[in-house]
C-alpha positions in Angstrom: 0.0 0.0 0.0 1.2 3.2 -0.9 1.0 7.1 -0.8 1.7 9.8 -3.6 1.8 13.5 -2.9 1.6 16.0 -6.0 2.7 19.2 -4.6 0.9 21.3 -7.6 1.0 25.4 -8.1 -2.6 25.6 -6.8 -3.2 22.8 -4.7 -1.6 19.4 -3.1 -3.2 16.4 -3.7 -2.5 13.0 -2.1 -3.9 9.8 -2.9 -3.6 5.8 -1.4 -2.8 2.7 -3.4 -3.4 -0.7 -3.2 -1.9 -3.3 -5.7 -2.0 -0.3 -8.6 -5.7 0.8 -7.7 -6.5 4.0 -6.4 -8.3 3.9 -2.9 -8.4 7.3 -2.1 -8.1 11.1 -3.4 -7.9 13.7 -0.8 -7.1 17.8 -2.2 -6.0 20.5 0.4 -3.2 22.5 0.6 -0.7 23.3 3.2 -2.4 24.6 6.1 -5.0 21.5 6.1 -2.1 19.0 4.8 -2.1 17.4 8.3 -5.2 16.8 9.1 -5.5 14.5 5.7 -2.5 12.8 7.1 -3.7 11.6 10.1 -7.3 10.8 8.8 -5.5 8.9 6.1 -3.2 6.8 8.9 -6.4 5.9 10.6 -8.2 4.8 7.9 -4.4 3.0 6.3 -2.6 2.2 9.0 -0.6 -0.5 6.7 0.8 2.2 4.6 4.6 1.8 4.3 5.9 3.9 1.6 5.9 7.6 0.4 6.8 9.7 -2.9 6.4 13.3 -3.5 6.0 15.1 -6.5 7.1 19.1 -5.6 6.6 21.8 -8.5 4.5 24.4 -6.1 5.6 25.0 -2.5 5.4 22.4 0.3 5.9 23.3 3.7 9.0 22.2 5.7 6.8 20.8 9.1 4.8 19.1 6.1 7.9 17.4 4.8 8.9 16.5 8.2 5.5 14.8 8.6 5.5 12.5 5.8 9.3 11.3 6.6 8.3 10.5 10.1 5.5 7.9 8.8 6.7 7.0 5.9 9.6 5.2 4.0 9.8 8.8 1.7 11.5 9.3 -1.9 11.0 12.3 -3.6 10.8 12.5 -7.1 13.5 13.4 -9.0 15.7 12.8 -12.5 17.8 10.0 -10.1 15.1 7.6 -10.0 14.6 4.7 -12.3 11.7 5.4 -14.5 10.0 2.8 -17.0 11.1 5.2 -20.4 14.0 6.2 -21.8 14.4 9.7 -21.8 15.4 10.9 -24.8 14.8 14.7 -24.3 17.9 16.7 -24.9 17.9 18.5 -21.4 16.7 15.7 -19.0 17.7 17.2 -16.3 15.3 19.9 -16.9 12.3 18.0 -18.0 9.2 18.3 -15.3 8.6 15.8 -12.1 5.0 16.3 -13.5 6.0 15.4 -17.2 7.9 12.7 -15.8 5.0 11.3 -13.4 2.5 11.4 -16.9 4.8 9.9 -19.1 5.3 7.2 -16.6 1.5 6.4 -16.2 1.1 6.5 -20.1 4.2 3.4 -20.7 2.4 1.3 -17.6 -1.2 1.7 -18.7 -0.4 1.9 -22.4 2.3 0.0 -23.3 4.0 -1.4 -26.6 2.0 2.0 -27.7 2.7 5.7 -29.3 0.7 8.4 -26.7 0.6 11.7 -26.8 -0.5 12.8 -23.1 -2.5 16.3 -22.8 -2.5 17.8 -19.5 -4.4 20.4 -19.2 -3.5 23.1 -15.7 -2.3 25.8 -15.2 0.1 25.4 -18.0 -1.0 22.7 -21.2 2.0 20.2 -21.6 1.9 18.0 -24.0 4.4 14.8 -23.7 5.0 12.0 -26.3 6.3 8.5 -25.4 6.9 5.9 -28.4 5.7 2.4 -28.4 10.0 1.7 -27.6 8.8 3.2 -24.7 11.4 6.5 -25.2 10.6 9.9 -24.4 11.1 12.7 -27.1 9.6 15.0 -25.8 6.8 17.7 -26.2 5.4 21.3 -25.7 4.8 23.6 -23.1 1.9 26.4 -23.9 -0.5 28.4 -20.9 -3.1 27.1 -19.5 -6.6 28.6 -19.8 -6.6 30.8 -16.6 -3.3 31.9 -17.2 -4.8 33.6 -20.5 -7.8 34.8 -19.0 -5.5 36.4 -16.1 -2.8 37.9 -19.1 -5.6 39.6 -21.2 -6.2 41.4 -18.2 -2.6 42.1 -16.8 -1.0 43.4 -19.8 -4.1 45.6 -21.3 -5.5 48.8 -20.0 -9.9 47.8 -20.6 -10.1 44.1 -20.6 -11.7 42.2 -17.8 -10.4 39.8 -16.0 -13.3 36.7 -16.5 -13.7 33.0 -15.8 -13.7 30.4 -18.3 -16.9 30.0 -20.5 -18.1 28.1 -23.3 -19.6 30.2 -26.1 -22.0 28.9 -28.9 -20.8 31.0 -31.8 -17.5 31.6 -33.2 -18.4 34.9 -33.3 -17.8 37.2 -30.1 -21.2 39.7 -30.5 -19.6 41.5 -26.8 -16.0 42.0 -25.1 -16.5 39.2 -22.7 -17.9 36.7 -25.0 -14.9 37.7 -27.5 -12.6 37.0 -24.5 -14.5 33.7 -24.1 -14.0 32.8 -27.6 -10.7 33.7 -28.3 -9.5 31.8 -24.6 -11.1 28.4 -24.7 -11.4 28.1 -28.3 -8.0 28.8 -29.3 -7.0 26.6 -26.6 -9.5 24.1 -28.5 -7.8 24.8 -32.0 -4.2 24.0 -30.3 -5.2 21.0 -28.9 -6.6 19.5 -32.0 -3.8 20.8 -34.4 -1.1 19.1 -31.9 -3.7 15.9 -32.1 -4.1 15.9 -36.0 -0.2 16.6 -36.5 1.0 13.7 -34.2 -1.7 11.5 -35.8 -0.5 12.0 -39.3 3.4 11.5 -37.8 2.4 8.5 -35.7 0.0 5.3 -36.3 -2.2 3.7 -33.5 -2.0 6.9 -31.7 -3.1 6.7 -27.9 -4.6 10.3 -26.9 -4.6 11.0 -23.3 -6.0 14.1 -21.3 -5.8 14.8 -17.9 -5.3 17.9 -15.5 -7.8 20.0 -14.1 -9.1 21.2 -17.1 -9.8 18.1 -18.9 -13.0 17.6 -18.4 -14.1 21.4 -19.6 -12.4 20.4 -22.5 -13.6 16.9 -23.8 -17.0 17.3 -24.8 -15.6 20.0 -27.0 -12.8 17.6 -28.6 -14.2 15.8 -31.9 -11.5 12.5 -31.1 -11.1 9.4 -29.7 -9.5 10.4 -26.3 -8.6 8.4 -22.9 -9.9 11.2 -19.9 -8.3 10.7 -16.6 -8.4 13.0 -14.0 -5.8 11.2 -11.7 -3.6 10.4 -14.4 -0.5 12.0 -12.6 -0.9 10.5 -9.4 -1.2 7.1 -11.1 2.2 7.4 -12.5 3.8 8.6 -9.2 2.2 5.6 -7.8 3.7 3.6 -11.3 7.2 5.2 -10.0 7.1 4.4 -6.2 6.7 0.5 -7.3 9.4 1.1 -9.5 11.7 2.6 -7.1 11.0 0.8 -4.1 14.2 -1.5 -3.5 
């Protein structure tokens, strides 16, 4: 039995394993991190081993928590991964990008994916059916876009995401709408028709906390899951365990 920790830029999420199957999804953030942690213990007492995934900022007391329960790694480019990383800068590549492209060779494997997470920024992440990493792309995120228009221009308003049913922005706001989440739209399919005419038997994967905003809207044939990331930290724990 196992639990993962994805320290994110807006929220911390931690989830329990048991033989590869997720038993429990708890969000808070650093204030309330405790307070998961002991309700989890009492409900798990069997749980053994730890990883954490840190891209936003995790409290020291926090860290000092989790190593006092549990056998802790943190996740980082020393750990044995099941892909070969083939990006030019490993050392730089995301714990996040790492964690997805983990999850996509132990679901999927033996199979090209191109994995869509959709937060505060977009990544998108391609693993081969060799199981190698190439690489990917790195774009904003949709309420980074919304909070830009308004930063850097004098009259815009700072709005949150909506769906619009025309193409056609008949006010400011609904022109903001449009040009936000359906430009984001556009991308997403453009990276999705471009690696599909590159790549045969393509596996399409979205995830992040925007993914399901998104999917209805998406005209493909894609595999949604919200706790993608924290199944490949759990994918990398088991990997890393000895």
């Amino acid at each position: 039995m196992n639990i993962v920790i994805d320290v994110g830029n807006t929220q911390i999420k931690v989830a329990v394993f048991y033989n590869n199957k997720l038993q429990l999804k708890e969000v808070c953030d650093n204030s309330s991190f405790e307070e998961v942690l002991i309700k989890i213990d009492i409900k798990y007492p069997k749980i053994r081993h730890a990883l954490i995934s840190l891209v936003g900022i995790f409290e020291d007391r926090n860290m000092q928590l989790l190593n006092k329960r549990y056998k802790t790694l943190e996740l980082s480019h020393n750990l044995n991964f099941p892909f070969i990383n083939k990006y030019e800068t490993p050392n730089t590549l995301g714990v996040d990008r790492i964690a997805l492209s983990s999850a996509a060779v132990s679901t999927f494997p033996k199979t090209n994916c191109l994995i869509i997470d959709a937060g505060s920024c977009i990544t998108y992440d391609f693993v081969t059916n060799k199981a190698e990493y190439l690489g990917g792309a790195i774009s904003p995120g949709i309420k980074i876009r919304y909070k830009a228009l308004h930063a850097f221009t004098k009259n815009l308003p700072e709005l949150s995401p909506k769906k619009e049913n025309s193409i056609i922005g008949k006010s400011t706001q609904s022109s903001i709408n449009i040009g936000v989440v359906q430009g984001v739209l556009y991308e997403i399919e453009g990276y999705i028709s471009q690696y599909s005419k590159e790549y045969k038997d393509l596996t399409i994967i979205l995830t992040g906390g925007d993914a399901h905003f998104l999917l209805d809207s998406l005209n493909f044939n894609i595999f949604a899951n919200s706790n993608f990331l924290l199944e490949g930290l759990n994918y990398i724990l088991e990997h890393n365990k000895n």
